[in-house]
Structure formats: C-alpha cells, structure tokens
BALOBA-1460 file (C-alpha; in Angstrom, 3 decimals):
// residues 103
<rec num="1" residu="x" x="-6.477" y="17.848" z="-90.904"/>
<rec num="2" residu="x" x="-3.528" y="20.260" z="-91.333"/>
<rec num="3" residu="x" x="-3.749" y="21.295" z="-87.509"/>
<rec num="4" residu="x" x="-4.208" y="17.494" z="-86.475"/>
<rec num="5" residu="x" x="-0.796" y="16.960" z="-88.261"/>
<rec num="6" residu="x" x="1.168" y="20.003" z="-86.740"/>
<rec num="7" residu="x" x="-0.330" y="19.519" z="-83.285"/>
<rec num="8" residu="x" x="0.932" y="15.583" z="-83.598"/>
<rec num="9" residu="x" x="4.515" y="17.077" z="-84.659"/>
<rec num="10" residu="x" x="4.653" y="19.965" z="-81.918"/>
<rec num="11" residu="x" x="3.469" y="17.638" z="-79.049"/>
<rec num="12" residu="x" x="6.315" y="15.111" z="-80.652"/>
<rec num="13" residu="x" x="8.374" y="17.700" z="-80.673"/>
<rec num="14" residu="x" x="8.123" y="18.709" z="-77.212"/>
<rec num="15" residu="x" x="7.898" y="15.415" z="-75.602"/>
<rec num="16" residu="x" x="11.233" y="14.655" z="-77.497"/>
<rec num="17" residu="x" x="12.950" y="17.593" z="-76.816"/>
<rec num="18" residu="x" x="12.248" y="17.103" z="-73.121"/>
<rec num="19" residu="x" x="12.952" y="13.644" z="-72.997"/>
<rec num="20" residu="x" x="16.470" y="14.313" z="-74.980"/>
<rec num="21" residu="x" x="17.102" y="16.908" z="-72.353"/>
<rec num="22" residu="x" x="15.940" y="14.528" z="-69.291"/>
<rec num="23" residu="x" x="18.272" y="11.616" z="-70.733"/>
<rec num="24" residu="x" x="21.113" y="13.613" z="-70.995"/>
<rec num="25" residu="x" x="20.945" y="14.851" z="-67.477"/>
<rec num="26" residu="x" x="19.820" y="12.226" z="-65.507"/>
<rec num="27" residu="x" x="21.551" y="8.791" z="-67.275"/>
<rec num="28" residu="x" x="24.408" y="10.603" z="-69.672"/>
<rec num="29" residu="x" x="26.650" y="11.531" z="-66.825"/>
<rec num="30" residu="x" x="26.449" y="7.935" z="-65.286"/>
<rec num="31" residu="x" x="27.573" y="6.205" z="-68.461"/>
<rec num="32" residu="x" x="30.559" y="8.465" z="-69.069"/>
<rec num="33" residu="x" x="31.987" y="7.951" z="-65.848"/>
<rec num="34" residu="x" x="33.454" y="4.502" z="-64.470"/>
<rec num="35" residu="x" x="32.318" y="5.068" z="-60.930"/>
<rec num="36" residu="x" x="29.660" y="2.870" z="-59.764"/>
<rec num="37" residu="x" x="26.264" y="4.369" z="-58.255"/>
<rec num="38" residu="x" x="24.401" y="2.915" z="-55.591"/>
<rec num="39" residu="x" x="20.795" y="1.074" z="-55.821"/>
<rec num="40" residu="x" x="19.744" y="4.450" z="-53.788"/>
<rec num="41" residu="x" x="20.960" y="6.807" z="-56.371"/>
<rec num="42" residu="x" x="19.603" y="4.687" z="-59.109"/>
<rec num="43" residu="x" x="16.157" y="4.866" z="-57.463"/>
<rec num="44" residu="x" x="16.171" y="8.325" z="-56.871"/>
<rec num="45" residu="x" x="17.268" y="9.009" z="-60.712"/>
<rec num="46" residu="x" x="13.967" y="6.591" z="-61.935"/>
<rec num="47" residu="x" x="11.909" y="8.639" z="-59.343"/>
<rec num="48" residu="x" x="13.315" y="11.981" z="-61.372"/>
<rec num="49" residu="x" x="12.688" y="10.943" z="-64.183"/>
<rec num="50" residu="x" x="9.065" y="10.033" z="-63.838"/>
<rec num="51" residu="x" x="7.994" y="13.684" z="-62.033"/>
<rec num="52" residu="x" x="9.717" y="15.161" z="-64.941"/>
<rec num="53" residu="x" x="7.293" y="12.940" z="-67.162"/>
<rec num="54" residu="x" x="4.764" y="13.697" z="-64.870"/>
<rec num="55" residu="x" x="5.493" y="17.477" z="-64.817"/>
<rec num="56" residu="x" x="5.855" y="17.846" z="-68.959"/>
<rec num="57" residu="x" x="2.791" y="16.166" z="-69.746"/>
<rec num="58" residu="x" x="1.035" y="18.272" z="-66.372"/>
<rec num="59" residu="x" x="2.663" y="21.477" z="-68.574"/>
<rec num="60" residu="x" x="0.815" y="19.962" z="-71.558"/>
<rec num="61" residu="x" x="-2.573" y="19.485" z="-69.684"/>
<rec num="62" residu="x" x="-1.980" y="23.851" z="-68.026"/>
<rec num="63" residu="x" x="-1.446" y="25.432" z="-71.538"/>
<rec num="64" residu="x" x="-4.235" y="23.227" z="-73.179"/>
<rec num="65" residu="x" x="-6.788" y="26.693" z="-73.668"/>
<rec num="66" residu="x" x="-3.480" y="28.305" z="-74.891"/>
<rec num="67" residu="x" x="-1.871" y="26.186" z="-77.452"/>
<rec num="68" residu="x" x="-3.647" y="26.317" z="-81.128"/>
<rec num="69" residu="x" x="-4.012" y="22.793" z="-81.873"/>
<rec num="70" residu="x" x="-6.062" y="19.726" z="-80.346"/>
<rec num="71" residu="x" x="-5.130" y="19.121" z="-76.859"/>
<rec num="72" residu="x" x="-5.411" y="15.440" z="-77.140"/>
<rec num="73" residu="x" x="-3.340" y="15.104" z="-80.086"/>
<rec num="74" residu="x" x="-0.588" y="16.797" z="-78.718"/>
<rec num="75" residu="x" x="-0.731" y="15.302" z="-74.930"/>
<rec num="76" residu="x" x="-0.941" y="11.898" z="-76.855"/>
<rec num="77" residu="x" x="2.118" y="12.800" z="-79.148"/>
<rec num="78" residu="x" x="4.255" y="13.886" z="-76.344"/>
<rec num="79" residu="x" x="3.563" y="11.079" z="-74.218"/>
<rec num="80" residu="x" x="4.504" y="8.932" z="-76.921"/>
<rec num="81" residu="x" x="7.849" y="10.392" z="-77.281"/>
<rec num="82" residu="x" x="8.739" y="11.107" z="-73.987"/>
<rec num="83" residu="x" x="7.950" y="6.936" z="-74.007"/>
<rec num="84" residu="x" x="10.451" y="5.984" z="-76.923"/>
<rec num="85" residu="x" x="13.316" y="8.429" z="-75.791"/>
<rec num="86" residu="x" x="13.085" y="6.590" z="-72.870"/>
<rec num="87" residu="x" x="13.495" y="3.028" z="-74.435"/>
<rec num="88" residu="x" x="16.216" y="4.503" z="-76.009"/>
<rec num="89" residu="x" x="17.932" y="5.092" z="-72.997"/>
<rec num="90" residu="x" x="20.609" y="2.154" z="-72.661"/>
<rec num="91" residu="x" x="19.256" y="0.696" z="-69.163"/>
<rec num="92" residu="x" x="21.304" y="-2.437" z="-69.207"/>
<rec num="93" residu="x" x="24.742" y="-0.323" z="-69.106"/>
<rec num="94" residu="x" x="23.050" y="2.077" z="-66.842"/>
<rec num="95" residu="x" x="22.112" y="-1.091" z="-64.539"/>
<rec num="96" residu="x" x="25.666" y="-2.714" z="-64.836"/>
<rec num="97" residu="x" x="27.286" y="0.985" z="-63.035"/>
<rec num="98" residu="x" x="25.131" y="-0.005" z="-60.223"/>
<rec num="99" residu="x" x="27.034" y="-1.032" z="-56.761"/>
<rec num="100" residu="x" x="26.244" y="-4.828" z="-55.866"/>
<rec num="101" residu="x" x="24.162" y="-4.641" z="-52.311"/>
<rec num="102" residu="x" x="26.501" y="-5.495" z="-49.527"/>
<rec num="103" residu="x" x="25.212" y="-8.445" z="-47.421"/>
C-alpha cells in the first residue's frame, strides 16, 4: 500500500513538475508581453504542448522496468497532473493575445 501511495505522489510529481515547466515556456512568455500572436503561432504552441505530453508520459511508459513502483499508478498520476496544470493554464487571456484573421 505504501509503494501504491509513493508511486501515486512521484508520478504526480513528475507530471506536475513537467507540466509547470511546459506552462511556463510555452504560454508564460505570451501573457507577459502585449504583442499579439498569430492563429499560426497559437497552433503551433497547442501542437508543442501535446508532443511534450505525449513525450513525458512516452518517458513514463520507457523507464517502466526501471522505476520501483507500479507502472500504472504512476503513468495514471502523471497524466492526471500534466491534465490539471493544464486547466490551470489561463486560455481565455492566452486566446485574447491572438491576432484577429484578416479577411
């Protein structure tokens, strides 16, 4: 039960260490600045963002015969962080630095 619980707060740990880390340099920039981005620059940020999901949880999946505690406790755990630092992420200010499409 003990390594259930420290697996849950290592994969937690992990998935919200990287998602801190992926926040602060994809979207943290783009808030502090008053220039607008375009809907291209936007999209490629989002695409980021999920390969660097992607590639933490693929990290995860690599090390699984390494790391000491259940694999799918800690995948799980990690997923779910990297999942709420993302809602934490304030999209609607991100959104409103965003260029209006020129018609």
């Amino acid at each position: 039960m003990v390594s259930l619980i420290t697996g849950a707060l290592a994969g937690a740990a992990y998935g919200g260490l990287i998602g801190a880390l992926k926040y602060t340099a994809l979207w943290k920039r783009i808030l502090k600045g008053n220039k607008k981005i375009s809907q291209g620059t936007m999209y490629q940020h989002m695409g980021l963002s999920y390969a660097i999901n992607v590639a933490t949880l693929l990290l995860v999946f690599l090390l699984r015969d390494t790391i000491p505690w259940d694999f799918a406790v800690v995948i799980v755990s990690a997923a779910i962080m990297l999942s709420l630092v993302g809602k934490l992420a304030p999209m609607s200010e991100i959104v409103n630095h965003v260029e209006e499409p020129v018609s």
